[in-house]
C-alpha positions as CSV (number, residue, x, y, z in Angstrom):
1,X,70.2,134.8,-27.2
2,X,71.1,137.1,-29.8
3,X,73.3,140.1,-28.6
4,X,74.8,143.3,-30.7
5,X,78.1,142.0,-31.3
6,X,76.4,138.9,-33.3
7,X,75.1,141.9,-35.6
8,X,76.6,142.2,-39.4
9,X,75.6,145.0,-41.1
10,X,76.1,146.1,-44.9
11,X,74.9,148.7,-47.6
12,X,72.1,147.5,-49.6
13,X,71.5,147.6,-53.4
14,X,68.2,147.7,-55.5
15,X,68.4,144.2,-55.7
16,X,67.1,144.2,-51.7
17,X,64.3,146.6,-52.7
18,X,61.9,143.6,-52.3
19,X,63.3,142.9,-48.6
20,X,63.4,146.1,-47.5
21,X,59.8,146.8,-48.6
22,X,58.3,143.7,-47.1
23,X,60.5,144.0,-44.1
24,X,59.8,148.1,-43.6
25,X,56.3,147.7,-43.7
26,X,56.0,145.1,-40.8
27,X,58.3,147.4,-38.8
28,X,56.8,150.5,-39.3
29,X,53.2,149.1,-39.0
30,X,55.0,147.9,-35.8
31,X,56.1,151.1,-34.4
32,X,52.7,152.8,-35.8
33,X,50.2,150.8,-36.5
34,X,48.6,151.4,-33.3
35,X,48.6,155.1,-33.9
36,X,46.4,155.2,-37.3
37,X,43.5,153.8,-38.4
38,X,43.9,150.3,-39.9
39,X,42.8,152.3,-43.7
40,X,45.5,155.1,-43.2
41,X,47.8,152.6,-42.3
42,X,47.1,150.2,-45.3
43,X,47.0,153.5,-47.5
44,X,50.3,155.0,-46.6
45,X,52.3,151.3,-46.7
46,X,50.7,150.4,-49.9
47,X,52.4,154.3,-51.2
48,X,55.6,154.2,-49.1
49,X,56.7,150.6,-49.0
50,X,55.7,148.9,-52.7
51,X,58.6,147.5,-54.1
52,X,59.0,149.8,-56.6
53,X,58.9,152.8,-54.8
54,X,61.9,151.7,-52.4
55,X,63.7,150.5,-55.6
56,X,63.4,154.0,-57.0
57,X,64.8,155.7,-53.2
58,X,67.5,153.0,-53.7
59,X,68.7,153.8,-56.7
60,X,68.7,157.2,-56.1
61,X,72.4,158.6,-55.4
62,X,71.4,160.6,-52.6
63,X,70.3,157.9,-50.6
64,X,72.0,155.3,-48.6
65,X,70.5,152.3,-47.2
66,X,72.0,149.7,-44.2
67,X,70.6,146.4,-43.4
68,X,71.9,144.2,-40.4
69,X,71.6,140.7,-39.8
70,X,72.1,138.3,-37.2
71,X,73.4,135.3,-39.1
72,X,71.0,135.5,-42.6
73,X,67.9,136.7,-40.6
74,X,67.3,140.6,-41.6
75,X,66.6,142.4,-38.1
76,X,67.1,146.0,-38.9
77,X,67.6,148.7,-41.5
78,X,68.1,152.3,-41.8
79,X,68.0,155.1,-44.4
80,X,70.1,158.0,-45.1
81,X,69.3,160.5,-47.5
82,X,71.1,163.8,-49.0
83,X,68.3,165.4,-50.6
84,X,67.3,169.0,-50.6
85,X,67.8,171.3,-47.5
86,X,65.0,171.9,-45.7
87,X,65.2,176.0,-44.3
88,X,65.4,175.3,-40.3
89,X,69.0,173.0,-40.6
90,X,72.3,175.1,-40.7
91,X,74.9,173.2,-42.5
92,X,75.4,173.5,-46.2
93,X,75.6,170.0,-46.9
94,X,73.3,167.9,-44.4
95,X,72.4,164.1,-44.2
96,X,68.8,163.2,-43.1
97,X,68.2,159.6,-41.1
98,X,65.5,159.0,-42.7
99,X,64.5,156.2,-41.0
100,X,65.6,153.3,-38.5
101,X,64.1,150.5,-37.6
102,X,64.6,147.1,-35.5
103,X,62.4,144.2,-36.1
104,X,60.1,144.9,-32.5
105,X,61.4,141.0,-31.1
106,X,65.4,142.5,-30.7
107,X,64.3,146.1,-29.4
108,X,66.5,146.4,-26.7
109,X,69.3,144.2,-27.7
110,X,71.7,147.0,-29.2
111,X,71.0,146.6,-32.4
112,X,69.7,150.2,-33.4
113,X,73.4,151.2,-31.8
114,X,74.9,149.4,-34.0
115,X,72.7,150.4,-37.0
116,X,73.1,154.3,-35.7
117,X,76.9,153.9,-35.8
118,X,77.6,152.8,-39.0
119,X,75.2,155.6,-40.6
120,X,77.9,158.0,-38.3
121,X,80.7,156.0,-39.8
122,X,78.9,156.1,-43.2
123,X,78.6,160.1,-43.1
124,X,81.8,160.6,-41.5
125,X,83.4,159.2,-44.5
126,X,81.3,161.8,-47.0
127,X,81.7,165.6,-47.6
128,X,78.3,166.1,-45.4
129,X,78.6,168.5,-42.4
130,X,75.5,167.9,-40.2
């Protein structure tokens, strides 16, 4: 059974784009799909998770991206992003989790800790203050 400590998690690059795309669409039609109609779902997966659009939110500077394996299997990824700051959030130079996911057959198995602590690690080694 696969457990959180078996987790390895690293920074991914534009070459990934591809993975992440495929991988974030199954997740988040996953965590949503049930929510939206099958064409708003189609619709917003064929704008948000193309290859080319996750290439470009890779390879912008302001973004960070995580993906964690178990062995060479992908089974999460996250998203941090430094972009503009929206009027509600106090600090002067936030960090936005953007997104988070774990493929839905390891919910429960730790492994959205683990992705959650190396964003906090991530950030805590950065000039960002919330």
């Amino acid at each position: 059974m696969m457990n959180a400590s078996q987790l390895s998690i690293r920074k991914a690059t534009v070459r990934d784009a591809a993975l992440v795309a495929s991988f974030g669409a199954r997740t988040f039609e996953e965590a949503f799909g049930s929510q939206n109609t099958k064409e708003d779902m189609e619709e917003y997966l064929s704008s948000r998770f193309n290859e080319e659009y996750i290439r470009s939110q890779m390879s912008d500077r302001s973004s960070i991206f995580f993906l964690a394996y178990v062995g060479k299997k992908l089974v999460g990824y996250s998203m941090l992003y430094a972009g503009e700051v929206p009027d509600a959030v106090s600090g002067l130079k936030p960090i936005e989790l953007v997104r988070i996911y774990v493929d839905g057959i390891h919910m429960g198995k730790g492994f959205g800790s683990r992705i959650m602590e190396a964003c906090i690690q991530a950030v805590a080694e950065t000039d960002h203050d919330v």
